[in-house]
N, C-alpha and C positions, 0 to 999 in steps of 0.2 A: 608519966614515968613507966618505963618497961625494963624489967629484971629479966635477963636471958643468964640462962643455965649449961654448956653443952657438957656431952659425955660419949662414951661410946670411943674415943678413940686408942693407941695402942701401936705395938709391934705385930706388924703383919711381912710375911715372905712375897716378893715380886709375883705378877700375878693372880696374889689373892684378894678379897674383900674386905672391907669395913661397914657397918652402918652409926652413925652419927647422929645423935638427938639435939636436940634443943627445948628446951620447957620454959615458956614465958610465961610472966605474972605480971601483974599492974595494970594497966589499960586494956584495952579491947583487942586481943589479938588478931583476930579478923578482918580489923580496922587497918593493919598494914601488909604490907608487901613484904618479903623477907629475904635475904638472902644471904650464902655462905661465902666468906672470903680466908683465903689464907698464905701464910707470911713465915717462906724459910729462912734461916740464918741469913745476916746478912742480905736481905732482900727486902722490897719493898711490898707490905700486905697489898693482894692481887685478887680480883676479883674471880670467882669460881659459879656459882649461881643463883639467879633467883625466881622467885613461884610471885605469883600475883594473890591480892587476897582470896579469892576462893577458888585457887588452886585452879584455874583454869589457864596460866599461861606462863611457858617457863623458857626460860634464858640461862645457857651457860658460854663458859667461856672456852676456845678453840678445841683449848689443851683436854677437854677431860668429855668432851662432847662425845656422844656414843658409848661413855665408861659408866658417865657418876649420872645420877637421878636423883634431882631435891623432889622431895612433897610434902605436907602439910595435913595436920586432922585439927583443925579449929577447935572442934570439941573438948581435944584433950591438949589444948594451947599447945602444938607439940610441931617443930617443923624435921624434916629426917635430909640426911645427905647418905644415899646407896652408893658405896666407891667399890669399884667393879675391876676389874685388871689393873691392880697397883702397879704405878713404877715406883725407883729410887727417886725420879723427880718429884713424886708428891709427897714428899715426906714437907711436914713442916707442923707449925699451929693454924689449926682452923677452926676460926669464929663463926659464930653465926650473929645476924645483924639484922635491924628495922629500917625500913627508909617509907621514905614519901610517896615513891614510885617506882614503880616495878621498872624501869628502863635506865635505873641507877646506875652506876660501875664503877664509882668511884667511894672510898672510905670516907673525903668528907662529905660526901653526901648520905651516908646511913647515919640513925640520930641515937640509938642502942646499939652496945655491943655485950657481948658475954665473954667472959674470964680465955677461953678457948682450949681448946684440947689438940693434944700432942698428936699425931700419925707420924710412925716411923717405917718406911717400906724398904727392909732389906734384898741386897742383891743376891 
């Protein structure tokens, strides 16, 4: 079993940043793969990024590619999403999630998720 925690997220202006935590407990965090997904109104939750266990190989998806950067410090069970030139489109809740394998992208295939936290990016 794995407890995920996230925080960090907020009302932020078009343009600006977020950084986004996650703090796992329970199993071996190093032991999976991680990645952030998230789910506006009425939308279906969407895959956004993932890091492999030791942080050596990372995957995102179209929309946020060259903006957002996940990473990971094992040490301190702790994985981050850096969101860089917000739009209005990324407003939504974003989870962060375990899975089997780093090449996942879909929600039933991640086996943890956490409560998720809000991002609101005004125009």
């Amino acid at each position: 079993q794995v407890q995920l925690v996230e925080s960090g997220g907020g009302l932020v202006q078009a343009g600006g940043s977020l950084k986004l935590s996650c703090v796992a407990s329970g199993r071996i965090f190093s032991d999976y793969p991680m990645g952030w997904f998230r789910q506006a109104p009425g939308k279906e939750r969407e895959f956004v990024a993932a890091i492999s266990r030791g942080a050596s190989s990372t995957y995102y998806a179209d929309s946020v590619k060259g903006r957002f950067t996940i990473s990971r410090a094992n040490a301190k069970n702790m994985v981050y999403l850096q969101m860089n030139s917000l739009k209005p489109e990324d407003t939504a809740v974003y989870y962060c999630a375990s899975s089997g394998s780093l090449y996942d992208r879909y929600p039933y295939e991640y086996h943890y998720w956490g409560q998720g936290t809000q991002v609101t990016v005004s125009s």
